[in-house]
VOBALUM-581175 format. One record per residue (C-alpha): residue number from 1; x, y, z; residue in one letter. Coordinates in steps of 0.001 Angstrom, whole numbers, plus 500000, padded with zeros to 6 digits. Example, Ala and Ser with C-alpha at 12.3 -4.5 7.8 and 13.67 -1.06 7.14 Angstrom:
2
[1 [512300 495500 507800] 'A']
[2 [513670 498940 507140] 'S']
END
This chain:
313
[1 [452217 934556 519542] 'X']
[2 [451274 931959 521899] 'X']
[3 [452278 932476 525414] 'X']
[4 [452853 929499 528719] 'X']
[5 [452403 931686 531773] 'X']
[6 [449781 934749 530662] 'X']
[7 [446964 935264 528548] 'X']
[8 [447310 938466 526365] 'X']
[9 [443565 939150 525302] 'X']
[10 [442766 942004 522641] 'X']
[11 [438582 943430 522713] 'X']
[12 [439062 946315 520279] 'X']
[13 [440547 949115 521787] 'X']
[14 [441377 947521 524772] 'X']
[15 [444073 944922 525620] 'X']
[16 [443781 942374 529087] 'X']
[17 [447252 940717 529947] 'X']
[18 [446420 938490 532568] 'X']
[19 [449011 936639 535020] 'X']
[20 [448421 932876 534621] 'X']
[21 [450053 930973 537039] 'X']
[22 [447361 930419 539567] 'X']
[23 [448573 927439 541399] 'X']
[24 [451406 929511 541806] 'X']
[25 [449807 932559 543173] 'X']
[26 [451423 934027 539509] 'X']
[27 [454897 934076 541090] 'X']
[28 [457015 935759 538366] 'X']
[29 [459086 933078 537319] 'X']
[30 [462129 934245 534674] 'X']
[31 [459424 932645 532071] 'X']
[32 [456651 935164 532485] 'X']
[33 [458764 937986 532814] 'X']
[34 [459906 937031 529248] 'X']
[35 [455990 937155 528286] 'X']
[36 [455457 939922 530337] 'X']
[37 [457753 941961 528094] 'X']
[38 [456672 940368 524580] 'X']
[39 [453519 941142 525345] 'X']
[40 [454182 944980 526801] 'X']
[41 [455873 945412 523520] 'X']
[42 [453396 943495 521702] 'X']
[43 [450537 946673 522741] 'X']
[44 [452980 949074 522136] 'X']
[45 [453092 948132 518520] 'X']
[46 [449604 947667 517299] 'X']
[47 [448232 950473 516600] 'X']
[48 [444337 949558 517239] 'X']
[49 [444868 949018 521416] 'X']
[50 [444415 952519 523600] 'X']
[51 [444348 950827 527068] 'X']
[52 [445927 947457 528595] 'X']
[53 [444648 945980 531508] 'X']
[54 [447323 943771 534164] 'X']
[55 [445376 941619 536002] 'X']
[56 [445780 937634 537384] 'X']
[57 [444044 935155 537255] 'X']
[58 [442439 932876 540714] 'X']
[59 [443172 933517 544264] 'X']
[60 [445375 936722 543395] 'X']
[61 [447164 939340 541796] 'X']
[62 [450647 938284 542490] 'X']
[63 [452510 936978 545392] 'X']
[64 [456042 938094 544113] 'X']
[65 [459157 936623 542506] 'X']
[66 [458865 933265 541914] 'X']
[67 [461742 932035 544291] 'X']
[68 [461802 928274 543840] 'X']
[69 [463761 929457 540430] 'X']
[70 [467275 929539 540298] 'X']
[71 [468815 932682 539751] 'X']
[72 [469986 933292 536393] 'X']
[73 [473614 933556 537258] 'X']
[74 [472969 929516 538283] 'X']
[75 [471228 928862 535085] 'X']
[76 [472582 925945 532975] 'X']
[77 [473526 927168 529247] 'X']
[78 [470480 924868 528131] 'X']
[79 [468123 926389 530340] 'X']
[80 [469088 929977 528737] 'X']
[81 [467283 929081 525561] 'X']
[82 [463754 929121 528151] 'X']
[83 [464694 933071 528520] 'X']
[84 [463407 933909 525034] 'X']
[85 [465919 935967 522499] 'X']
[86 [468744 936659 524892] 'X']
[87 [471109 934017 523864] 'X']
[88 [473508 933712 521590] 'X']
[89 [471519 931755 519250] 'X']
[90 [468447 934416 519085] 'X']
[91 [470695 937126 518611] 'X']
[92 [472319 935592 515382] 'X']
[93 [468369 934629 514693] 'X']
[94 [467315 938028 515196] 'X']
[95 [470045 939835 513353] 'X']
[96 [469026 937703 510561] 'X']
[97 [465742 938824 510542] 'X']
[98 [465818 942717 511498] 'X']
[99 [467392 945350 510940] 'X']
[100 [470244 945491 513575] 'X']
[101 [469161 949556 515206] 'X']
[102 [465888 948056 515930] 'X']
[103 [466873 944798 517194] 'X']
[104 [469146 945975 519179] 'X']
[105 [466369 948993 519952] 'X']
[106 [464055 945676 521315] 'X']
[107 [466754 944214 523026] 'X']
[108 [467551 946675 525096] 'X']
[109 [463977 946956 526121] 'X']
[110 [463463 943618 526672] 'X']
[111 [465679 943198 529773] 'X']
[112 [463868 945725 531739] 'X']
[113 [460017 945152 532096] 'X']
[114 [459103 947674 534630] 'X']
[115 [460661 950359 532506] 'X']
[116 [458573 948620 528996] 'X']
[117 [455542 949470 531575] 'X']
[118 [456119 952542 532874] 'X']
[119 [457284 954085 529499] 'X']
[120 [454419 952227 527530] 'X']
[121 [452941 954545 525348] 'X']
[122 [449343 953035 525655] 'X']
[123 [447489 953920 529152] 'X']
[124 [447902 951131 531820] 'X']
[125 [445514 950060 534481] 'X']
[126 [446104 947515 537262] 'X']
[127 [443437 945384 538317] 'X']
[128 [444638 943909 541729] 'X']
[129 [442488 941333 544642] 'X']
[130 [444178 940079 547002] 'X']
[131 [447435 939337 547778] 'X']
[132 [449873 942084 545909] 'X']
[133 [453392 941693 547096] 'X']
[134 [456896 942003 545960] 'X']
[135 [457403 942240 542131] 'X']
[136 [453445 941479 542198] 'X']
[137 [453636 945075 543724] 'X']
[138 [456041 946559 541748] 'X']
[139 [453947 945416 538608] 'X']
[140 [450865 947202 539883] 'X']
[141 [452748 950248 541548] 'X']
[142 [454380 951061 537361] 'X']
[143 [450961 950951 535939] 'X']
[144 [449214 954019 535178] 'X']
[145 [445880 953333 537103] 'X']
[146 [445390 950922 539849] 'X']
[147 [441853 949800 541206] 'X']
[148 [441683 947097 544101] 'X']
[149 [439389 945036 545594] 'X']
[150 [438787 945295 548880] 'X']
[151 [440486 942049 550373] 'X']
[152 [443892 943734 548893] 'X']
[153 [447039 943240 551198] 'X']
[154 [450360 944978 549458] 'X']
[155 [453661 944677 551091] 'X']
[156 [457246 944315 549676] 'X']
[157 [458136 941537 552256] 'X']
[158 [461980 940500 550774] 'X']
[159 [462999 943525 552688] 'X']
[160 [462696 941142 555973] 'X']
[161 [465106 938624 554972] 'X']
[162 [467550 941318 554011] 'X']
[163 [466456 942511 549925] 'X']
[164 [466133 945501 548349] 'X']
[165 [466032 948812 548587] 'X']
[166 [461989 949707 547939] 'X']
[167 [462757 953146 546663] 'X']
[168 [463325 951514 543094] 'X']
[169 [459111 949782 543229] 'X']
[170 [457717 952675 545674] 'X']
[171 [458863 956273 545396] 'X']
[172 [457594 958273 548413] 'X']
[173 [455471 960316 545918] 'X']
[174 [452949 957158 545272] 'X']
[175 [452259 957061 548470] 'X']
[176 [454084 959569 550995] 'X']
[177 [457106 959586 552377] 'X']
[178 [455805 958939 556037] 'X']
[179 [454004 955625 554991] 'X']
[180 [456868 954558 552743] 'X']
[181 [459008 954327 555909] 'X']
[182 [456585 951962 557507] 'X']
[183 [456739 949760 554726] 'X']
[184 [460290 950376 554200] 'X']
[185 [461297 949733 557638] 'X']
[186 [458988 947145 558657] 'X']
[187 [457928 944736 555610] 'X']
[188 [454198 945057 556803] 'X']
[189 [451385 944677 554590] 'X']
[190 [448588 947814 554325] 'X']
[191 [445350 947350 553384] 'X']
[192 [443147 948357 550711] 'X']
[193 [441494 951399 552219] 'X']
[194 [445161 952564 553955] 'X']
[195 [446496 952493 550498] 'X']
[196 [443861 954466 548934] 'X']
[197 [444012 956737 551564] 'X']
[198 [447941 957324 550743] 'X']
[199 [447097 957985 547303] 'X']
[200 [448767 954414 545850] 'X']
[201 [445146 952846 544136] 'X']
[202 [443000 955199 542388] 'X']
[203 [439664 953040 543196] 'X']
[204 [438432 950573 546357] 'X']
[205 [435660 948245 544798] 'X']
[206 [434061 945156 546085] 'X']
[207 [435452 942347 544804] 'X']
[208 [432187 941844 542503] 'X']
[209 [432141 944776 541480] 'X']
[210 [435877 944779 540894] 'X']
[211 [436484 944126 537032] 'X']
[212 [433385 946018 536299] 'X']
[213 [434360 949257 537627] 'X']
[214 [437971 948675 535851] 'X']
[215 [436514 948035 532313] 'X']
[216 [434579 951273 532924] 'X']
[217 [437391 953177 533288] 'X']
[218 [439444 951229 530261] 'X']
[219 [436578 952644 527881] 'X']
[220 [436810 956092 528809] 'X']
[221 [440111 956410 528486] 'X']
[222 [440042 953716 525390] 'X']
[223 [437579 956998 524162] 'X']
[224 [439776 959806 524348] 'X']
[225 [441727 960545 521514] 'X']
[226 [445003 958461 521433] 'X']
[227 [447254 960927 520372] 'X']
[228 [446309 963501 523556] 'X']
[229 [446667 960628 526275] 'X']
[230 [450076 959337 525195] 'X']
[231 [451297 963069 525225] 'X']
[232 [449327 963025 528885] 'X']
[233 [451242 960012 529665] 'X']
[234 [454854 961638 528513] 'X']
[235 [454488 964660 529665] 'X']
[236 [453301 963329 533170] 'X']
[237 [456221 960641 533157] 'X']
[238 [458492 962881 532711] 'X']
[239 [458049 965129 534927] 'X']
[240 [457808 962449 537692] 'X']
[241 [461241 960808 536286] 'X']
[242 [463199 964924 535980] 'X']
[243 [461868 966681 538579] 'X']
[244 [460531 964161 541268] 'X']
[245 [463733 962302 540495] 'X']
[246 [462245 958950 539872] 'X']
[247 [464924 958000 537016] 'X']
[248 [467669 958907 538868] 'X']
[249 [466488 957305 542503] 'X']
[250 [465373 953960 540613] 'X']
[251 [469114 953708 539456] 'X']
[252 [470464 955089 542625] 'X']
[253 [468368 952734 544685] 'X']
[254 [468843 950091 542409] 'X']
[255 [472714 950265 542865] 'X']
[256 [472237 949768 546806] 'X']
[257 [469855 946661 546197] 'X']
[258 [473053 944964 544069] 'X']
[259 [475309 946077 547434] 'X']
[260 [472716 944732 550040] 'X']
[261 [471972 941325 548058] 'X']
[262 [475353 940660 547331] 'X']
[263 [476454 941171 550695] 'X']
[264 [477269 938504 554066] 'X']
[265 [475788 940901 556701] 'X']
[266 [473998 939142 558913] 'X']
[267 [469898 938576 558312] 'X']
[268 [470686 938641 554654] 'X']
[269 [469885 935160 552944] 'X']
[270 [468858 936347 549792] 'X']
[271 [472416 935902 548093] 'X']
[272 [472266 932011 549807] 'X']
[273 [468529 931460 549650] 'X']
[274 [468902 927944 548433] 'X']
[275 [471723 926977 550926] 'X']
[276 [469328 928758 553506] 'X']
[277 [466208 926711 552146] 'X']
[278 [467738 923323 552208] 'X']
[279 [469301 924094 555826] 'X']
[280 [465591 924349 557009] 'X']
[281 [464003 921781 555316] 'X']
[282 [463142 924031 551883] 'X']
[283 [461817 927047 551004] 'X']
[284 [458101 926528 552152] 'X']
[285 [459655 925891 555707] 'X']
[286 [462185 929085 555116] 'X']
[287 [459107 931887 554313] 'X']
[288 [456979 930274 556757] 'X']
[289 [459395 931210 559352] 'X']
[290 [459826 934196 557918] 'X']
[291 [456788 935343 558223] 'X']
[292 [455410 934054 561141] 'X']
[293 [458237 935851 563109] 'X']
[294 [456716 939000 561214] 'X']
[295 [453407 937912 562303] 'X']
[296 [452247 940416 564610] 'X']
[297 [453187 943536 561834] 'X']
[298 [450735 942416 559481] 'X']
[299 [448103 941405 561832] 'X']
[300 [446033 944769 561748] 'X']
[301 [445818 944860 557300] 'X']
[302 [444873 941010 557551] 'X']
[303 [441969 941991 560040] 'X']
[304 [441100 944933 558332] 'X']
[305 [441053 942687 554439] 'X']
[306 [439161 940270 556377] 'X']
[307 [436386 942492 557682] 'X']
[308 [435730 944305 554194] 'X']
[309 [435800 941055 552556] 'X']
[310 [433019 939823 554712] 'X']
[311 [430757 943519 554691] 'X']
[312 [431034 942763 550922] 'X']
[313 [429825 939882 550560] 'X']
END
């Protein structure tokens, strides 16, 4: 399959999906969320990969949603077709093709990527420099492993112009509940050594020694017999999902994010982001704003990123 917005590389045992929308800062436009999840389900099915590596490609991991999209409810009907199989076309395509349990088995798993990560059968590591925020963060935060450089910055910053609930992309057992609150309540970014420090990336590395130290780890685990590390995986998963009550919070969470963006409370511009964009001169001028009024909170992690960049180097 040949993809627009990733690169999905197989080398054996071990898969590299790599986030290719560099000019973009790979933004996660509606596109590479579609090849996000072909190519999730893509690893899940062939047998030979053990280990998939999510990584992107230039300045950074990911800077978030790709905003400058409509939202799907504003989608033309010809622009649906650009979604992949979920129109009414595909599904007559489909049906033709497969049996209808496991199409509709796919289908189903198609419109939810994190969960195609999270519950991916094969072990997942997250290589992350830079900038990780917003879905960029919620990618890396549902892998299995994640190992950072250590210019790293991660935030969730939609909460500041009045989105989501970050329950659903942090629970406060990735990272504590104390320092979940910060970010929570605040929108600030933490740096690479605060965040290994809360227990959210499993490695710090230089940033040349970065991809080194994560293809280290993707053959050891690659090594280990496949049918004892996706029983590892399952039984860890669900234990987080049952009796840490991630399943039930994502949902829960999830629920209050539909009630918050759909809302007119004041702050909240996420439901009239283009309205909002075009009142001040569009949406570069809009998150500029944005986060220069925020400036101060993130000051500290961007001195910190800065100073390890340069002892590195």
């Amino acid at each position: 399959m040949e993809y627009k917005d990733l690169i999905l590389d197989k080398q054996g045992s071990i898969a590299y999906i790599t986030l290719n929308r560099p000019e973009k800062l790979n933004t996660l436009s509606h596109n590479i969320q579609q090849e996000f999840n072909d190519a999730l389900l893509d690893i899940e099915q062939d047998d030979a990969i053990r280990v998939f590596v999510v990584k992107g490609a230039g300045r950074c991991f990911c800077a978030g949603f790709d905003v400058s999209e409509p939202g799907i409810d504003t989608l033309g009907q010809a622009d649906l077709g650009e979604l992949g199989d979920n129109t009414d076309t595909g599904i007559r395509q489909n049906r033709r093709n497969e049996p209808w349990a496991r199409y509709a088995h796919i289908q189903l798993r198609r419109v939810n990527w994190r969960n195609n990560l999270w519950h991916n059968p094969k072990i997942s590591i997250a290589q992350v420099h830079s900038y990780c925020l917003g879905a960029g963060l919620m990618v890396a935060a549902h892998c299995d492993l994640l190992v950072c450089s250590e210019d790293t910055l991660f935030a969730y910053p939609p909460i500041r112009y009045g989105s989501s609930v970050i329950f659903s992309i942090l629970p406060p057992w990735f990272l504590g509940v104390r320092k979940l609150k910060e970010m929570a309540y605040t929108g600030n970014m933490i740096d690479s050594h605060d965040a290994y420090n809360c227990g959210l990336v499993n490695r710090v590395m230089p940033m040349n020694k970065l991809e080194a130290e994560v293809n280290r780890i993707a053959r050891v685990a690659a090594n280990v017999p496949y049918p004892a590390n996706m029983l590892s995986k399952l039984a860890i998963n669900n234990y987080v999902d049952t009796f840490l009550g991630r399943d039930l919070g994502t949902k829960w969470a999830q629920s209050l994010n539909q009630m918050m963006e759909g809302s007119s409370v004041p702050g909240n511009i996420w439901t009239y982001i283009s309205q909002e964009a075009a009142s001040r001169g569009g949406a570069s001028t809009m998150f500029s704003e944005i986060r220069d009024k925020f400036f101060e909170g993130d000051a500290l992690a961007r001195e910190n990123a800065k100073t390890f960049s340069q002892e590195t180097t």
